[in-house]
N, C-alpha and C positions, 0 to 999 in steps of 0.2 A: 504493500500500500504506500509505503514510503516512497518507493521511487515514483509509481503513478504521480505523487501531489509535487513532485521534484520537475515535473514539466508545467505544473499551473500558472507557477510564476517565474520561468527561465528566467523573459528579457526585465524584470523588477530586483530591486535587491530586497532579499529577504530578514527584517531584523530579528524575528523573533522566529522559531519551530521546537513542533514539540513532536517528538517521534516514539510513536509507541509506547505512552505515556496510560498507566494502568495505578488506581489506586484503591485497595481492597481495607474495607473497615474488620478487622477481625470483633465476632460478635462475643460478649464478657458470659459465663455460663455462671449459674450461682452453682456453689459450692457441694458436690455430690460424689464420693468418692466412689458409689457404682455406675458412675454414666460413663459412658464410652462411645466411639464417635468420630469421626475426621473433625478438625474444624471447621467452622462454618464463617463467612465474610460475606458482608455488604462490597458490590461490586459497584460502587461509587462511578468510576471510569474506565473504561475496560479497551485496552489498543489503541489510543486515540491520536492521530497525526495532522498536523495543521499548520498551515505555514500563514507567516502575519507580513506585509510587506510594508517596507517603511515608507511611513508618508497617508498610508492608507488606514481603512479602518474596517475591520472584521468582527462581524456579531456572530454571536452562538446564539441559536434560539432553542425552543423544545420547551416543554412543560413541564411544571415543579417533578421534581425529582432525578433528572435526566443527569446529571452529574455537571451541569455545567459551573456552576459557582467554585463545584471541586475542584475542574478545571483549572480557572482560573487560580485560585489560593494554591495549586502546583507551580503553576507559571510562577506567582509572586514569591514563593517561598515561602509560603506560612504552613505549608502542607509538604513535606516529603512524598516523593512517590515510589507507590509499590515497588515496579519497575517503568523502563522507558528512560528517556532522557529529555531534557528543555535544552536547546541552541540556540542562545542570546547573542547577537554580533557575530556569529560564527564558531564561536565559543561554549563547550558546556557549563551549566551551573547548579547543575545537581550534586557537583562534585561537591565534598563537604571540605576540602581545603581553601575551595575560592575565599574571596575577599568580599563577604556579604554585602558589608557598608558601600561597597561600587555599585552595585546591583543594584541595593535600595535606592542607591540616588538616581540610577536611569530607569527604573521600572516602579510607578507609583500606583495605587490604589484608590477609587471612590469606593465606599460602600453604598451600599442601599440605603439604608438607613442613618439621616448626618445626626439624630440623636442616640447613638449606639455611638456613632465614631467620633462624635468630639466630645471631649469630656467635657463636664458639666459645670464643674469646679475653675476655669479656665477661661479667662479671655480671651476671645479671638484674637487677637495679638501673639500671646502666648501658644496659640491652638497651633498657627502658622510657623512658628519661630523656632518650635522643639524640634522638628526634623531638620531647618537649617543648620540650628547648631550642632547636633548630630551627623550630618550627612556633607556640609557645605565647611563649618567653620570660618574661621575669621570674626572678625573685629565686631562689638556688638550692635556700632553703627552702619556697617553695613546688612547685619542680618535685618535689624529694624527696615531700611531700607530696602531691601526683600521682602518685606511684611506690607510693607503701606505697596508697594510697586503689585505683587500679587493682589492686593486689595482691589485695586484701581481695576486691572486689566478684566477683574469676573464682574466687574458694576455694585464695588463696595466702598466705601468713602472712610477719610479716618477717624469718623464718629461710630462708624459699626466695630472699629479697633478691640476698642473700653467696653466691648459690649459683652456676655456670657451667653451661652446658644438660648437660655430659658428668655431673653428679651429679645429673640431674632423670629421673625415667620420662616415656613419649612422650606420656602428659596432662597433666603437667605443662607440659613444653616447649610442648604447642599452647594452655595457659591463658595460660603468659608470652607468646606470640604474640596473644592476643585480647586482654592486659591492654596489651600496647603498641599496638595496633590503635585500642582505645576511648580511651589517654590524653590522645588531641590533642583530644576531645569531638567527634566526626565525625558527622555526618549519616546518613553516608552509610557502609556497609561493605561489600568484596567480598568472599564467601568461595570460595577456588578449592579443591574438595576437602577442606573442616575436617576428615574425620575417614576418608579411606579412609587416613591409615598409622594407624589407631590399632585398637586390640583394638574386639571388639564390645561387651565392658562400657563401657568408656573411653567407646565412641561414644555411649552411649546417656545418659553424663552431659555431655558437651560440648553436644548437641543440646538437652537441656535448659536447660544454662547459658546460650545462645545467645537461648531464647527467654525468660526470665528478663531477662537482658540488654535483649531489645529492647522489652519491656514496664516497667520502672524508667526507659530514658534514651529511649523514642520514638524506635528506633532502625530504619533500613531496611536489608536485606539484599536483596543479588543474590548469588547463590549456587550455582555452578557444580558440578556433581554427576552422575558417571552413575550413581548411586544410585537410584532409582525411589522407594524403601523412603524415604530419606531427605529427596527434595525433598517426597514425599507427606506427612510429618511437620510438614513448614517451615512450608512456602511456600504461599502466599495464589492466586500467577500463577505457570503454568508455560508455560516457553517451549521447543520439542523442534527440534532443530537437527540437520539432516544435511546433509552435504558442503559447510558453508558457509551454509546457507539456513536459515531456517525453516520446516519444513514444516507446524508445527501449533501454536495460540496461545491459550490461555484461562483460566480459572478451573483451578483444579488437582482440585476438588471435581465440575469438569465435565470436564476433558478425562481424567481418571485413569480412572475411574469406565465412562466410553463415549469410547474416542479414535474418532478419525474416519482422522486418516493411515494407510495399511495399514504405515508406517515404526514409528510411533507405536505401534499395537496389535504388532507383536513385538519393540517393545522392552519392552512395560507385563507382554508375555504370557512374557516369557523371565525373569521379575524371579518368582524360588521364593519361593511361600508357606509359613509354618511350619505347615500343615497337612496330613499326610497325603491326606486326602480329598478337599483340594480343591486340588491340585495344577496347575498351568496352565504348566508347564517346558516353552515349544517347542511351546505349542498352534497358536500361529504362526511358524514357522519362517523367518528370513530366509537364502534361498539367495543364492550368488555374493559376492562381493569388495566391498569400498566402495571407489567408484567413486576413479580418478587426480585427484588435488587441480590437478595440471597438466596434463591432459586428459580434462575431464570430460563426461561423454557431452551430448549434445545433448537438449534441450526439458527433462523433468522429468529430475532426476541420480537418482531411487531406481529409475528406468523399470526397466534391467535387470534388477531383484532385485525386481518386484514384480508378485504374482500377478494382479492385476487391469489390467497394464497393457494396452493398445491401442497403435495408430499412432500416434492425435494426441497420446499420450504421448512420443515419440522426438522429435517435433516440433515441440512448442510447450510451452514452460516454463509450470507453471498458475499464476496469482495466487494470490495471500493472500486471502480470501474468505472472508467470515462464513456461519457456518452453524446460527447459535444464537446469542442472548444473548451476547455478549462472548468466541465461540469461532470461531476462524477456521483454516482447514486449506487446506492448498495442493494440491491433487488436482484433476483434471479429473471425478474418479469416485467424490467422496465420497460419493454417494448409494447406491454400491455396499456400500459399509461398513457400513451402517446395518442393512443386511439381518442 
């Protein structure tokens, strides 16, 4: 699968790949000195390869539990991974000798929620200024100077400075979270959810700031979303993840437009259009449960919930396989879809 995605982005340089990246939760058993038994593990992310090109911006999409947020926290280093490797700059970083502290300063994080990630206790001054001193160094007027300059660039003045996130609304809060994101001058930024706590006006200005953002500092996003709406806006390359896997890879102006996964098309097809007319709510219906992350059915994991499946679906997992220009789908029956 690795080398299939090694032709998607030849003529681009690639900053970021994660190749065959798998992270398995081992499940805790209470205490029984006659149970017996293999182990058992949450398969969080299971072989997962994806290449991010610089400049650009790549969303993961897929439905709560799909492994993507895990994804990401592998990339960023908050999470080790089972097996597999991350390829930052050309270079690995899974290796536990690197120099953490470079990483963190080219590869930063939004979370989802900017009352979870900025402390409470804390001035947004302060909220900003802990990773430069950490990550940047130098003199304390120019960290200040990083502080008020990241203010300015996400649309915050230096009266929101002196402020604590409990006197800020929830676009504020996710602005101070982007303005300490960018202060360390990172490369590289993950966004986990930017804007599903936020109002829909709110979203629709963050979304812009974002891309404002990555056209001023040449900046690259990965961008975790089950937002349809939202990665379609972004992102350059979308990547559609279910039960751990990839099941469908490409351009976003291609796979949006005509997906090929029958996963893919009811998720694209269940995402309401603001038109009366042209409504497509559950034109494809996916029936049945997502599948046990600790016993996951055998061969292809969407087989049971999927209209077009067969036998050699229950039996044999399909490869990652290109099927277009720079568009790859993991189906035994993509030809099916086309129809």
């Amino acid at each position: 699968m690795v080398d299939e995605l090694r032709t998607t982005h030849s003529e681009q340089e690639v900053i970021l790949e994660t190749r065959n990246i798998s992270k398995f939760y081992p499940i805790r058993r209470t205490f029984n000195p006659f149970q017996r038994g293999p182990s058992k593990y949450v398969r969080a992310v299971d072989n997962v390869s994806i290449k991010v090109p610089k400049g650009k911006t790549v969303a993961i999409v897929g439905e709560s539990g799909c492994g993507k947020t895990t994804l990401a926290k592998v990339i960023a280093l908050l999470v080790p991974p089972t097996s597999g490797d991350v390829i930052f700059e050309g270079e690995s970083i899974t290796n536990r000798k690197i120099d953490r502290k470079s990483i963190y300063r080219k590869i930063q994080m939004v979370f989802q929620d900017p009352d979870s990630s900025l402390d409470p206790r804390l001035e947004v001054r302060d909220s900003i200024a802990e990773p430069c001193r950490r990550l940047l160094g130098g003199s304390e007027n120019e960290i200040q100077s990083t502080v008020t300059r990241s203010l300015q660039v996400v649309g915050l003045s230096e009266r929101h400075a002196r402020r604590v996130p409990a006197h800020l609304s929830g676009g504020q809060k996710q602005r101070v979270a982007i303005a300490r994101a960018i202060s360390p001058r990172p490369k590289l930024i993950i966004l986990d959810e930017p804007t599903s706590a936020l109002d829909t006006s709110v979203q629709a200005q963050i979304l812009n700031l974002l891309l404002d953002l990555q056209r001023d500092y040449n900046l690259t996003y990965l961008i975790i979303t089950h937002n349809i709406s939202v990665a379609e806006y972004l992102s350059d390359i979308l990547v559609v993840m279910y039960a751990g896997n990839v099941v469908e890879y490409g351009l976003s102006n291609s796979v949006i437009p005509k997906p090929r996964h029958p996963y893919t098309i009811a998720l694209i097809s269940s995402a309401p259009i603001p038109n009366p007319w042209k409504r497509n709510l559950l034109n494809a219906e996916i029936r049945g449960e997502v599948p046990s992350a600790i016993n996951p059915p055998s061969g292809c994991k969407f087989h049971p919930r999927c209209r077009y499946a067969e036998k050699l679906c229950s039996e044999q997992s399909p490869e990652l396989c290109e099927i277009g220009p720079g568009h790859f789908v993991s189906c035994h029956f993509a030809e099916k879809t086309a129809e």
